[in-house]
C-alpha positions in Angstrom: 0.0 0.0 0.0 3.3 2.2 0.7 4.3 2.0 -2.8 1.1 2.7 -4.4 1.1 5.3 -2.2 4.5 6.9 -3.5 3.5 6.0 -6.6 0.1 8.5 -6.6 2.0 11.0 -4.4 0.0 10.3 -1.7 1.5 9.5 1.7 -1.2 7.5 3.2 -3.0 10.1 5.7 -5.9 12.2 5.6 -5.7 15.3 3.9 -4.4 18.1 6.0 -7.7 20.7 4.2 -10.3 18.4 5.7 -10.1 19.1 9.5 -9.1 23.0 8.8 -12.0 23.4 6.9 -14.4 21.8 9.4 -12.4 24.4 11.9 -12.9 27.3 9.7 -16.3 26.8 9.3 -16.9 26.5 12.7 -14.8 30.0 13.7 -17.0 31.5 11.2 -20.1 30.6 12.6 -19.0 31.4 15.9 -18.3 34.9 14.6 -21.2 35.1 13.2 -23.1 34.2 16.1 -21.0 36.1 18.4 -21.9 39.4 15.8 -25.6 38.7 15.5 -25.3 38.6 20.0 -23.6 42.0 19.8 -26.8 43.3 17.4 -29.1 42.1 19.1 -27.4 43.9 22.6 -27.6 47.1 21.2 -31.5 46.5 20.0 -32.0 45.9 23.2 -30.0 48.1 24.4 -31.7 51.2 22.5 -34.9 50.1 23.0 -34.4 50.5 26.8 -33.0 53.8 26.3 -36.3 55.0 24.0 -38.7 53.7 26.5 -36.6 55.2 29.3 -36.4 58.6 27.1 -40.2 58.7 26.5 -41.3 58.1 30.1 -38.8 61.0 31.0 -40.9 62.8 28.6 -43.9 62.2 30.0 -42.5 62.8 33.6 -44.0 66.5 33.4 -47.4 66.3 31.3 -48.4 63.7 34.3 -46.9 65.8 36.8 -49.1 68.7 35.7 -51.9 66.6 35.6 -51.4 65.9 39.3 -51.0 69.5 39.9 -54.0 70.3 38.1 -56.1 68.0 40.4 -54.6 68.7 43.2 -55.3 72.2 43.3 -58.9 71.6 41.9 -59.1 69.8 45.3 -57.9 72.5 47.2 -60.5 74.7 45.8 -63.2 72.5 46.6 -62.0 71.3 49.4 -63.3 74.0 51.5 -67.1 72.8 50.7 -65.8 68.7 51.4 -63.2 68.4 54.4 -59.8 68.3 56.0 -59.5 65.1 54.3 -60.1 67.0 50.1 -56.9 68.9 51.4 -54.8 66.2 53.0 -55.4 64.4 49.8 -54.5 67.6 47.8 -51.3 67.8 49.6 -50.4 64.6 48.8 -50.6 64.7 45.1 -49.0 67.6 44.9 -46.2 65.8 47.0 -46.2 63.6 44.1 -46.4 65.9 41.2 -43.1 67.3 43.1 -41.4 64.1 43.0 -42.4 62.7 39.6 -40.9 66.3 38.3 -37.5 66.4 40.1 -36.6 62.7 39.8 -35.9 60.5 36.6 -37.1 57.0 35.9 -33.8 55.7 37.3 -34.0 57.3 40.7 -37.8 56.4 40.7 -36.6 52.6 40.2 -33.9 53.1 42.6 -36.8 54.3 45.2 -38.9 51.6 43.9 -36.3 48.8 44.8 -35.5 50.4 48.3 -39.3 50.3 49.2 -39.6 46.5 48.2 -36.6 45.8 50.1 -37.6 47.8 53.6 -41.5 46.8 53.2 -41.8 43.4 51.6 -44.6 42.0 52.6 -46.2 45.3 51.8 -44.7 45.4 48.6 -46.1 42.1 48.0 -49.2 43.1 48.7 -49.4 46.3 46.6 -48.2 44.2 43.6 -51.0 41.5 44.0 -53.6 44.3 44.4 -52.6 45.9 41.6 -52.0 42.4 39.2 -56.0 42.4 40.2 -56.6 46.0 39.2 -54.8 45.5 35.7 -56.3 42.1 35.1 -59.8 43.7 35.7 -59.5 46.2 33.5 -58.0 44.6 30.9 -61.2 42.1 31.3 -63.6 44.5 30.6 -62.1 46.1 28.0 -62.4 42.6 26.0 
């Protein structure tokens, strides 16, 4: 088999292409799949960044809109009670906040909440899972 081997100019082992191509093939796709990783990343990524960019948008029409009723309750308030104005107060509190703080700093509050009152976290969350599961509901 040697001779016919010398003879052919072969010498009797695979051929060297064989494995490098099945290697190449296989850095290519790894490439490729390491690219298409990256792109989808940065669609992520920027997606985040939108939403985050249109709720800091929005930040001020809603604070407004708590404003808005808060002093309508102020004005009324006089013909209702202490509680009209306690209530007032309150939303105005939280037109104050929702202006001066950005959806990170609201998350940040968010997470600090959860982690001093769990179990009222927890149940804020399932009350409002209900509120958002009845409304969706009825709008079917």
């Amino acid at each position: 088999m040697d001779d016919y081997n010398k003879q052919t100019g072969q010498t009797g082992q695979y051929p060297q292409g064989g494995s490098t191509g099945a290697s190449g093939t296989a850095a290519r796709m790894k490439e490729e799949i390491t690219e298409q990783t990256a792109n989808i990343k940065d669609k992520v990524a920027d997606f985040g960044r939108r939403a985050a960019d249109r709720i800091d948008n929005s930040r001020e029409a809603a604070a407004d809109a708590l404003g808005r009723t808060a002093s309508s309750l102020h004005a009324s308030g006089d013909k209702v009670s202490g509680a009209a104005h306690t209530a007032a107060d309150k939303l105005q509190a939280t037109a104050e906040y929702v202006r001066r703080t950005d959806v990170k700093g609201m998350a940040a509050d968010v997470q600090e909440l959860v982690k001093r009152y769990p179990a009222a976290s927890l149940t804020a969350a399932a009350i409002l899972g209900f509120l958002v599961a009845r409304g969706l509901r009825s709008n079917d």
